[in-house]
Structures are given as C-alpha cells and as structure tokens.
N, C-alpha and C positions, 0 to 999 in steps of 0.2 A: 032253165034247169041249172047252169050254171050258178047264177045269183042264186039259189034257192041254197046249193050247195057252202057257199060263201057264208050266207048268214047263219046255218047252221054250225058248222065251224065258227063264226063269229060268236055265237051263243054257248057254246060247245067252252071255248076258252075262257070265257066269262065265268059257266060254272067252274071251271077249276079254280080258280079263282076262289069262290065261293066255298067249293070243297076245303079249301085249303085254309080259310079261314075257320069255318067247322072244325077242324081237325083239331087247330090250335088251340080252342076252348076248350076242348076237352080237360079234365081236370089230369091231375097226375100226383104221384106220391113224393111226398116231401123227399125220399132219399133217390129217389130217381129224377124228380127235378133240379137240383143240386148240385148234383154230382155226377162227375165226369164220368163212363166205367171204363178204367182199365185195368187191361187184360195181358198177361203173357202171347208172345207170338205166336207159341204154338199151339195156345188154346183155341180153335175153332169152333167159333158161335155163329147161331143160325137164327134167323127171325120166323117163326114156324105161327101159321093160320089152320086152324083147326075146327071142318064143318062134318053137320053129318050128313044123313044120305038126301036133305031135302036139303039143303043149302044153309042152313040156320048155323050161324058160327056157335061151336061150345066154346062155354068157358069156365072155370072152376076146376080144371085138370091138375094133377100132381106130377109130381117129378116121376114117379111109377109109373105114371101113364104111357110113356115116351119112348122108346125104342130108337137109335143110330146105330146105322150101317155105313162103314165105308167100304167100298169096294165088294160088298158081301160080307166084310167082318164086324157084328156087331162090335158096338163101342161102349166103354163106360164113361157112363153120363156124369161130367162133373160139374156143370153153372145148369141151375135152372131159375127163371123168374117168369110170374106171369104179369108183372108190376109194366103201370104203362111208363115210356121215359119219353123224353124231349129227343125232338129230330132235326137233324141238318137235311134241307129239300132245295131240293133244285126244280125248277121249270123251266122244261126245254121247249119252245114255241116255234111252228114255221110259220115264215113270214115270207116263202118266197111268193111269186106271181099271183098266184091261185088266192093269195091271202089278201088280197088289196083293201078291201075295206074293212081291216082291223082298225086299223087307228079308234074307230068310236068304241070299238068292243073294250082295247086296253082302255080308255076313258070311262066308260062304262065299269071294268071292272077296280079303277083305282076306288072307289066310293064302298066296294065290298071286301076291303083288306086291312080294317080299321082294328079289328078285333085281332086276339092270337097271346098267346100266352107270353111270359118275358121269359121264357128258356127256347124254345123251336127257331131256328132261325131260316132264311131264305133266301135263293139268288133267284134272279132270273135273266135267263136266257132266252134269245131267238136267230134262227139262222134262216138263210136264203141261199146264194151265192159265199157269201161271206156269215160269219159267226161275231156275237154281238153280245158279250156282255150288258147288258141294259139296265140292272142294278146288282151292284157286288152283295156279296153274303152281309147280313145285316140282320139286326134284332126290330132294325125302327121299320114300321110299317109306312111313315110319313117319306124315306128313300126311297122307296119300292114306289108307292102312287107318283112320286113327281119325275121320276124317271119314263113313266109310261106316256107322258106325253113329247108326240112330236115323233112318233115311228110312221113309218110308211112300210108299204111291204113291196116287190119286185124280184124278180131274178129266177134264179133255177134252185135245188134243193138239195144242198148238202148235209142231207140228214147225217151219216154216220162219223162225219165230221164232226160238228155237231154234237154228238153224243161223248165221241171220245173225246172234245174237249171237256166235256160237265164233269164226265169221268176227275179227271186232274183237278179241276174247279172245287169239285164236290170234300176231295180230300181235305181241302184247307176247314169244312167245319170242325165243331167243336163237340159235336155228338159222335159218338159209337153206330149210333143207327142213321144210315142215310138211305134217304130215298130221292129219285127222278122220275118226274111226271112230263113223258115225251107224248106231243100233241102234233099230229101231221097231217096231211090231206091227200100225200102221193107220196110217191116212189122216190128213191134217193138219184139224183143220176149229175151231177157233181164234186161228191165226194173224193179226193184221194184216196184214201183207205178203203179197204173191202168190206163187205159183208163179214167174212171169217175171220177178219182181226178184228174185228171190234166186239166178236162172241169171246172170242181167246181175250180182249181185255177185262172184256165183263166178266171170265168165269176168273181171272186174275186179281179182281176188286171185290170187296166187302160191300155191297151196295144192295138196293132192291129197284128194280124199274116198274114200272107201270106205262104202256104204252095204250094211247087211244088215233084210232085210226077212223078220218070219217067217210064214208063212200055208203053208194045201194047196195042192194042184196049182191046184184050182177056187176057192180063196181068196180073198180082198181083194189080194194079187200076186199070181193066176194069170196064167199065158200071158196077153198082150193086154189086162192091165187098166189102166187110167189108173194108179194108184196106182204100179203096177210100171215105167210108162212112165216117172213123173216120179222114183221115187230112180234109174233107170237113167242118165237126163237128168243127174239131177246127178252123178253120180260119171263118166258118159264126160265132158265138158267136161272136166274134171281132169286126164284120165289114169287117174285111177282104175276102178273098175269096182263093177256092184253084184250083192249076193247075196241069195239068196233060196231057203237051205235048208228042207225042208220036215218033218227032222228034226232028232232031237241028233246020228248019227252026221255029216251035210252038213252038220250047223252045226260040229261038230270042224272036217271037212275046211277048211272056209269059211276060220276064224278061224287054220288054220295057212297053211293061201293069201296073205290078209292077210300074217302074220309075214313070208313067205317076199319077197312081193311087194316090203316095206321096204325090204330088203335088197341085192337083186340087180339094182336100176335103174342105167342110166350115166347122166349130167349131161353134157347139154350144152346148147350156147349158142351165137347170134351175134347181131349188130350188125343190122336192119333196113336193107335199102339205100333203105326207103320212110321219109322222116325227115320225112315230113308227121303230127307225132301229131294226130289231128282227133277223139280220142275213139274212131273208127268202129273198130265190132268186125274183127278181120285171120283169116283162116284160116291153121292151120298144120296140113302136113302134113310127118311123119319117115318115111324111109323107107333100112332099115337090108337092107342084100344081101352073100348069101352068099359068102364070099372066095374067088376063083378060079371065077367064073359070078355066071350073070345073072339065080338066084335068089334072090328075094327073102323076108325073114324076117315073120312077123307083130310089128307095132310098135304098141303102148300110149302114146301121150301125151296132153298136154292139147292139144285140136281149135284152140284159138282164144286171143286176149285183144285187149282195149279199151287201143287206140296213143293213152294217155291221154299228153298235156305233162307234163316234167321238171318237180317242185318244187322242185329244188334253188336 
C-alpha cells in the first residue's frame, strides 16, 4: 500500500508538470503578452473564475456582469479585463520521506517541459526538512530540466515553511498574476511557523494557490480531516481551490483542472471607498449574474486581504 501511494504521488507531480506545460501554450493577446500591468497601490484587483450551476466555466461576461463587495459595501468597479496574460508560477513539491522515489518522476518529467510560451515564467521548489530552491525563476525551460536531476528525497515535512518561503520567492517575478501549485502527501509537522501565520501571509499577498493533496477516501485528507481542512484554507483565501485525488486517473483530471483554471479567469478591480488602511483584515465578496435575469453565476475569488498603508 505504501508503494502504491508513492507512485501515485510519483505520477501525480509529473502531471503537473504537464499541466504546466499545457498552460503555457495557451495563446495570449499581443497587449497582455507584452506588457507588464501596472497598477496603483490602492487599486485592488481580483483574479475571478466564473462557472454555472453544472460546473462548465462561462466566458464572454462584461464588466456589467460583476458586482464587489467589501465588507458589505458594494464597490465601483474600476479595471475589468477578460484577456488572458502571462504568469509568474511557482512549484512547491514535497520531497520529505514519503517521497523517495521521486528522482525518476523529476527525470520523467524534465522531457514534458519543453514547450511554454516566451512570456510565463517558473521556479521550482521542494522541501522536506529543509527548503531547496531547485531552479530559480526563469524563462528557459532547458534550467528547469537540468536542475531536476540528482534530487533524492528524506526527512520530515516542513510544509508551511515552505510556502511561506514561495511566498517571498514568488514576488521577485515579473507578472501581476502569480500562482503556486503546492503538491503534498502529509501533514506539516516541522515547520516553524504555524498554520495561522501563513493564512494572515497569504490573506497579506497578491497571489493564487492551488493545492493538491494525495491520500484515500479514509486517509490523512479524508472527508473531515484537519489536514484537508487546512490546504482547503489555504487555497480558498486565494481564489484558488484545493484537490485531493485519490488516484492517477483524478490526479490527470486535477492537474488539467489547474491548466484550465489559469486560463479562463477575468481581472478585475476597484478603488476601496473605505481609505482608512488600518492593517485590519476586509472581506470581499464578487458576485457575477446572468445577462437578462436575476440569476446568479457561482464565482471563485480571493474571500479577503489585510488594508495595509501605501509604502510608496
């Protein structure tokens, strides 16, 4: 049972991999390939996924569509775009004990990294005990494959470590949209940092997580478990969302999910009419309805963030 667990996580990271290749073919618009966007500090912009009641993502929405709430107070909507753009990603990979026969899976997966557009750029990361840069942010696909050889895995799992290093990591790209794709097998129980700082970092960064957790029904993420609670935790904050296949075939489906997920979000944004920044965490609620009625679409963003003062 063990091994069985191993290789699936083995295969599991390899589709990311793959996903992530996927992603970066995707086509994109000459001014959003291009160009950087920036934004005032205090314009608050949301990367918002928008499905209806059978899961099918829409797309084709207008800025009317779209409704922000902070706090209860709706907002005026000032950025909208539904244009795809170029992404700074991160992969956060565990390689503590549990993970020992990665090595062929990263060799395995340098051969599926070939592809990807010349604007999305990538790190990758893996932790165990210790946190491991294993290829810095980069455009060239050929740094990323020759870095992957020569990992072993061992130790205990300082997940949230880990994270909150990508966090910082993540900042240095060159994209407005960043996303991390956290890939685990267990529980954190190494880390310094807790659970609740690393939610208060996340609701404090511009980021989207996606976490994939792999275990059985009745596993370490079955139904109900703390473990499942807290990558859930973290990836809604974001917008993001978390998985937790219990095969290869749901770890495919997962990791095309992800691709698709990229892809297909609109951006928007406004101005706070609450211009007291007091640090204190703000709720945000979107809410996107169907054209011509007064139903309404299911919408995906980040719940909240910390109305920290301008350092400009």
């Amino acid at each position: 049972m063990k091994n069985y667990f191993k290789h699936s996580l083995s295969l599991c990271v390899t589709l990311i991999f793959a996903a992530f290749a996927l992603a970066q073919n995707k086509p994109s618009t000459t001014e959003s390939a291009n160009q950087t966007l920036r934004v005032p500090v205090n314009l608050v912009l949301l990367d918002v996924r928008v499905s209806d009641d059978s899961g099918r993502v829409v797309r084709g929405l207008e800025k009317n569509a779209f409704k922000i709430y902070e706090d209860k107070v709706e907002q005026p909507l000032s950025f909208f775009s539904s244009e795809e753009a170029p992404v700074t990603w991160g992969l956060v990979v565990d390689r503590s004990g549990s993970m020992e026969d990665m090595k062929t899976v990263y060799e395995a997966a340098a051969h599926m990294i070939n592809e990807g557009t010349a604007e999305d750029e990538m790190f990758l990361m893996t932790f165990s005990r210790k946190i491991d840069t294993v290829s810095d942010l980069t455009l060239d696909r050929r740094i990323i494959q020759n870095s992957i050889f020569g990992l072993h895995a061992g130790g205990a799992t300082a997940l949230w470590d880990a994270v909150n290093y990508s966090i910082d990591y993540l900042k240095q790209g060159k994209h407005r949209k960043k996303a991390l794709l956290v890939i685990t097998d267990g529980l954190d129980n190494k880390s310094v940092l807790t659970f609740k700082r690393i939610l208060e970092r996340v609701g404090e960064s511009d980021l989207v997580i996606y976490t994939v957790g792999i275990s059985t029904p009745s596993g370490i993420f079955g139904k109900g478990s703390a473990a499942r609670d807290q990558l859930t935790q973290l990836a809604e904050i974001t917008g993001g969302y978390a998985h937790f296949p219990i095969d290869i075939e749901k770890c495919r489906e997962t990791m095309a999910e992800i691709s698709r997920e990229v892809s297909e979000q609109y951006t928007i944004g406004y101005y706070p009419t609450n211009g007291n920044y007091d640090g204190k965490w703000r709720k945000i609620r979107v809410v996107a309805t169907q054209p011509g009625s007064r139903g309404k679409y299911i919408v995906r963003a980040r719940t909240g963030y910390s109305a920290m003062p301008s350092q400009e």
